[in-house]
C-alpha positions as CSV (number, residue, x, y, z in Angstrom):
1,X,107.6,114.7,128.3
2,X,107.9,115.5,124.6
3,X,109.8,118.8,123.7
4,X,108.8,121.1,121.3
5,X,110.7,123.1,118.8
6,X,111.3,126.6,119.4
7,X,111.5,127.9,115.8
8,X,108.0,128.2,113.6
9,X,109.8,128.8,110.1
10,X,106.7,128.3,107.8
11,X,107.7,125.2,105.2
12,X,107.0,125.5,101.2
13,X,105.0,121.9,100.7
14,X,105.6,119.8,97.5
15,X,103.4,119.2,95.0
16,X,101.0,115.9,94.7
17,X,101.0,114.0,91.6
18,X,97.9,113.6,90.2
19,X,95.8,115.8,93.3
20,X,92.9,116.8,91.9
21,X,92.3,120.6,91.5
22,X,88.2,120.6,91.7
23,X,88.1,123.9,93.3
24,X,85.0,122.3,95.3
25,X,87.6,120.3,97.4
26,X,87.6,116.2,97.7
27,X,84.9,114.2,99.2
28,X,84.4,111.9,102.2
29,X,87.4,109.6,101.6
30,X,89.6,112.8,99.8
31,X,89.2,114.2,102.5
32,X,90.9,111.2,104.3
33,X,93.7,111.0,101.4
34,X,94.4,114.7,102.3
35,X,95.3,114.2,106.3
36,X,97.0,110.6,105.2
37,X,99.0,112.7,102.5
38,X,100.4,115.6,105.4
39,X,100.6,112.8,107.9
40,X,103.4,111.6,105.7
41,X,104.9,114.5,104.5
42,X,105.2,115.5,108.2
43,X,106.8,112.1,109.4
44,X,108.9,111.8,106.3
45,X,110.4,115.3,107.9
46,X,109.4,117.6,104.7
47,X,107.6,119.5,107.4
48,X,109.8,119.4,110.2
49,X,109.6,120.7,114.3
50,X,108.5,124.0,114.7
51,X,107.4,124.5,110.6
52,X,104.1,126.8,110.2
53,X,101.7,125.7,108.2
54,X,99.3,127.7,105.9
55,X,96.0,126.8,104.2
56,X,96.7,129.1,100.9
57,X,100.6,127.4,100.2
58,X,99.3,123.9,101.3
59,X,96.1,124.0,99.0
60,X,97.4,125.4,96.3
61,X,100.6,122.7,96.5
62,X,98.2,119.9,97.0
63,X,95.6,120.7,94.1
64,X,92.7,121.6,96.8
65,X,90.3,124.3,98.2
66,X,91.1,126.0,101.9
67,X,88.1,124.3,103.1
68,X,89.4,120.4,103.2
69,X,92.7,122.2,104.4
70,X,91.6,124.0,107.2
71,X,89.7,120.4,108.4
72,X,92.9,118.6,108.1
73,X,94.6,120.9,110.2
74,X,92.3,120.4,112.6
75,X,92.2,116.5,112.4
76,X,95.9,116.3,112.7
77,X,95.4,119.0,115.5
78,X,93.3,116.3,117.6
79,X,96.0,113.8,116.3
80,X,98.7,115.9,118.1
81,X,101.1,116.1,115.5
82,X,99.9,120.0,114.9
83,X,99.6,122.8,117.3
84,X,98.4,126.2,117.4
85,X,100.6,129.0,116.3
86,X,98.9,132.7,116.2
87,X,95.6,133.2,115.7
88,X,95.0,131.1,112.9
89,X,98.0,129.3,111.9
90,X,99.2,125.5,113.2
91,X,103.0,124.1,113.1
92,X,104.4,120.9,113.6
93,X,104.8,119.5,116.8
94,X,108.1,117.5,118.6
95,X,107.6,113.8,118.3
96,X,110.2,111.4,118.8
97,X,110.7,107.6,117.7
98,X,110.3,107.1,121.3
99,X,107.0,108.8,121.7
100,X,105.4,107.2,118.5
101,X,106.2,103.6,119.8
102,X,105.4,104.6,122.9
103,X,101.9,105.5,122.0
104,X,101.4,102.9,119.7
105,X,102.1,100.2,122.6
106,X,99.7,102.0,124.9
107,X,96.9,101.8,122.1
108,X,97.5,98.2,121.7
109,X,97.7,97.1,125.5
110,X,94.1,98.9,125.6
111,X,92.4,97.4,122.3
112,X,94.0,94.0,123.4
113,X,92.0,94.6,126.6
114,X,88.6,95.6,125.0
115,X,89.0,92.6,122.9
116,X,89.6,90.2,125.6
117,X,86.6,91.5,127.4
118,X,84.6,91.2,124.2
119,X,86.2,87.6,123.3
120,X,85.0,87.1,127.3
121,X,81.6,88.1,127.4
122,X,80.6,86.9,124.0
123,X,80.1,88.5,120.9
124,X,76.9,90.1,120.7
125,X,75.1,89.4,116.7
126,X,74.8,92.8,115.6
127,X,78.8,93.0,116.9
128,X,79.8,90.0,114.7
129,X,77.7,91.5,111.7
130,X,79.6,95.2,111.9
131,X,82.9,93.5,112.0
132,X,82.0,91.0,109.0
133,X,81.0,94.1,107.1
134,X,84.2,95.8,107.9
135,X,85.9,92.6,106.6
136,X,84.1,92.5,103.7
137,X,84.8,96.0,102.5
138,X,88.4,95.6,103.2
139,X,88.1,92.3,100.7
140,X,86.2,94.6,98.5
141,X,88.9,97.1,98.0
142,X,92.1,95.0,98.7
143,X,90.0,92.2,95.6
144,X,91.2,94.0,92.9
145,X,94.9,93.4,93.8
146,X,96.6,96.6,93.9
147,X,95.5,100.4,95.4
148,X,94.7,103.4,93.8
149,X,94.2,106.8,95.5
150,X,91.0,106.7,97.0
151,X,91.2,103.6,98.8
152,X,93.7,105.7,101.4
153,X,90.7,107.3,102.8
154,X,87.9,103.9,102.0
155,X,91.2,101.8,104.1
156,X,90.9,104.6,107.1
157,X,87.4,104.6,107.3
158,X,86.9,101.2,107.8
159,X,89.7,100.2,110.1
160,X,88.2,103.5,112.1
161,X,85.0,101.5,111.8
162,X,86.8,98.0,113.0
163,X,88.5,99.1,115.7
164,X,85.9,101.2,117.5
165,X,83.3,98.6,117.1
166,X,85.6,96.1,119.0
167,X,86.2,99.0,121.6
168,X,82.5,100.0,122.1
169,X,81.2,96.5,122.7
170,X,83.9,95.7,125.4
171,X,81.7,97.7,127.7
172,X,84.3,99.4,129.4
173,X,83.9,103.4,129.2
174,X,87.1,103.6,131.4
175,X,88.7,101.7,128.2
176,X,87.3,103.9,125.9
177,X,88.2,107.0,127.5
178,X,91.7,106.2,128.0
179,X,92.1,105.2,124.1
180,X,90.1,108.4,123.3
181,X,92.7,110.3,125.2
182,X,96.0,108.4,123.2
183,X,94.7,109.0,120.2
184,X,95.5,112.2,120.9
185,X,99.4,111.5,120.7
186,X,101.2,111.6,117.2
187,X,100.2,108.6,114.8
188,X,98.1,106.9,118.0
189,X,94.8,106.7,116.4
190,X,93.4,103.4,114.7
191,X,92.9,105.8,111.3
192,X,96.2,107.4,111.5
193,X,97.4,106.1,108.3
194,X,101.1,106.6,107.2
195,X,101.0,106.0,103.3
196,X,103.7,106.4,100.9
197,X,102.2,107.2,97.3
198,X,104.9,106.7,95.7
199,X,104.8,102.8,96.8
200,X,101.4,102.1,96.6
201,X,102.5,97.9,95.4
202,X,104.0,98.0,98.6
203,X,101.3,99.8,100.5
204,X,99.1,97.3,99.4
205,X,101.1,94.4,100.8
206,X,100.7,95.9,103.8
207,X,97.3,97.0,104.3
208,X,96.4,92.8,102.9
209,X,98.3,91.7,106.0
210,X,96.5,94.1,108.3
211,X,93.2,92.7,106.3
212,X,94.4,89.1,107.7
213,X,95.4,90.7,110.9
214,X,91.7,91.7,111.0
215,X,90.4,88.0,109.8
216,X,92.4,86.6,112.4
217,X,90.8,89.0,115.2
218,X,86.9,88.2,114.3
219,X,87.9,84.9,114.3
220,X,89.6,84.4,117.7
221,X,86.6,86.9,119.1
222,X,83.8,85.0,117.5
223,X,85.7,81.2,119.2
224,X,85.8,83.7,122.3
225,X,89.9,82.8,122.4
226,X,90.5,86.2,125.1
227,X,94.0,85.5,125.2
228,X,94.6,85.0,121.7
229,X,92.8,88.1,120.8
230,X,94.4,90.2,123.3
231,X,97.6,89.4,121.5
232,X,96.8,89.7,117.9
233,X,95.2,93.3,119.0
234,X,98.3,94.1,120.5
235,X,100.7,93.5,117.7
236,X,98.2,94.6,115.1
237,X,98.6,98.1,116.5
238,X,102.3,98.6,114.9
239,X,101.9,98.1,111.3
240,X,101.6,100.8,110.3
241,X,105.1,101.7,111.3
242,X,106.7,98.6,112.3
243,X,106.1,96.7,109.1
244,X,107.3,98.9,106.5
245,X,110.7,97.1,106.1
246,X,108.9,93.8,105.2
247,X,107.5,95.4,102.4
248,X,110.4,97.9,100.8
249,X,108.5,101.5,102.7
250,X,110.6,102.3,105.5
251,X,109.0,104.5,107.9
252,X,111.9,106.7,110.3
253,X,110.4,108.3,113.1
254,X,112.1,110.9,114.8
255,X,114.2,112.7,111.9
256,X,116.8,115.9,112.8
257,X,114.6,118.5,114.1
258,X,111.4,116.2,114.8
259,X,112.4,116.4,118.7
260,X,113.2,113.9,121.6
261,X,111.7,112.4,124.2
262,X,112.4,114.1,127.8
């Protein structure tokens, strides 16, 4: 059982380089930047246990209205990293190393299992056709050989995209449900993206090995190799914070204050 911090001293947040201050708030895939951009600043312990956060210090840090704020909040609510505090505050939750890894295993031992079944029954045309899109938007952004900010949010909306669409045509609501309920737990969820701005060469690296990850997966799926997939699915699931080292980010999990595992 993950503890939580007893303290809910409210956190001053940094400044983004380059955020946009359109007082209308970001778009679509902005939006997407903006949860990417607290994910981070919460696991790279700026925001640590027990902080408050506040949509007035947080938007005006971050060069943003309330509005795209308030919806983070929210998302990283559902993602379990945030919880309610007061009537309309959030602070950070207690995660541990321990917890993330945890979670991140379950995730893949279910999506390994949703894409054995698929790899098992047969991929279905209009399947194969969602995935190749996926893959081809991924080339799309990943062609031009480096990232630039708003391809956080176009990277998390595809790979959203990929995964559920493997998950969805296993068939198995019992699957589904169970993923749908660990993507609840800190950095779980296909889209949670850790991203280090600061490193987008690297960053790139890394999201054109997940692209390969996600070749590799059509491909076994489409030669309906069940074992094969179920393996690729289940390593792909920690790269996000497994496979910084490889390319100079280095994720830590579980920093003073961010809580153990009980």
């Amino acid at each position: 059982m993950t503890r939580f911090a007893d303290h809910t001293d409210e956190v001053d947040p940094i400044p983004l380089e380059g955020a946009s201050r359109d007082p209308d708030g970001p778009g679509a895939t902005e939006s997407l930047s903006l949860v990417a951009t607290l994910r981070r600043l919460i696991i790279d312990g700026h925001y640590p246990a027990g902080a408050r956060l506040a949509e007035i210090p947080v938007s005006e840090a971050l060069g943003v209205s309330r509005t795209p704020v308030r919806l983070a909040f929210r998302t990283l609510e559902q993602e379990g990293l945030l919880e309610r505090s007061g009537k309309r505050g959030f602070a950070v939750r207690a995660f541990s190393e321990a917890d993330v890894l945890c979670a991140l295993e379950v995730r893949g031992v279910l999506e390994g299992l949703a894409a054995r079944r698929l790899a098992e029954r047969g991929v279905p045309a209009a399947v194969a056709a969602a995935l190749q899109a996926a893959l081809d938007d991924g080339q799309a952004m990943l062609g031009k050989g480096h990232l630039v900010e708003d391809d956080i949010g176009r990277w998390s909306q595809l790979n959203e995209r990929f995964h559920s669409t493997i998950v969805e045509a296993a068939g198995s609501r019992v699957v589904a449900d169970a993923i749908a309920r660990n993507n609840h737990l800190p950095f779980a969820s296909a889209d949670s993206l850790v991203i280090d701005r600061h490193a987008l060469a690297a960053e790139f690296r890394k999201l054109h090995l997940a692209q390969m990850q996600h070749q590799l997966i059509v491909e076994a799926l489409l030669q309906r190799e069940s074992a094969r997939v179920e393996a690729l699915m289940r390593e792909h699931a920690y790269i996000a914070l497994r496979y910084g080292k490889l390319f100079g980010v280095d994720v830590r999990i579980g920093l003073p204050g961010q809580g153990e595992a009980s």
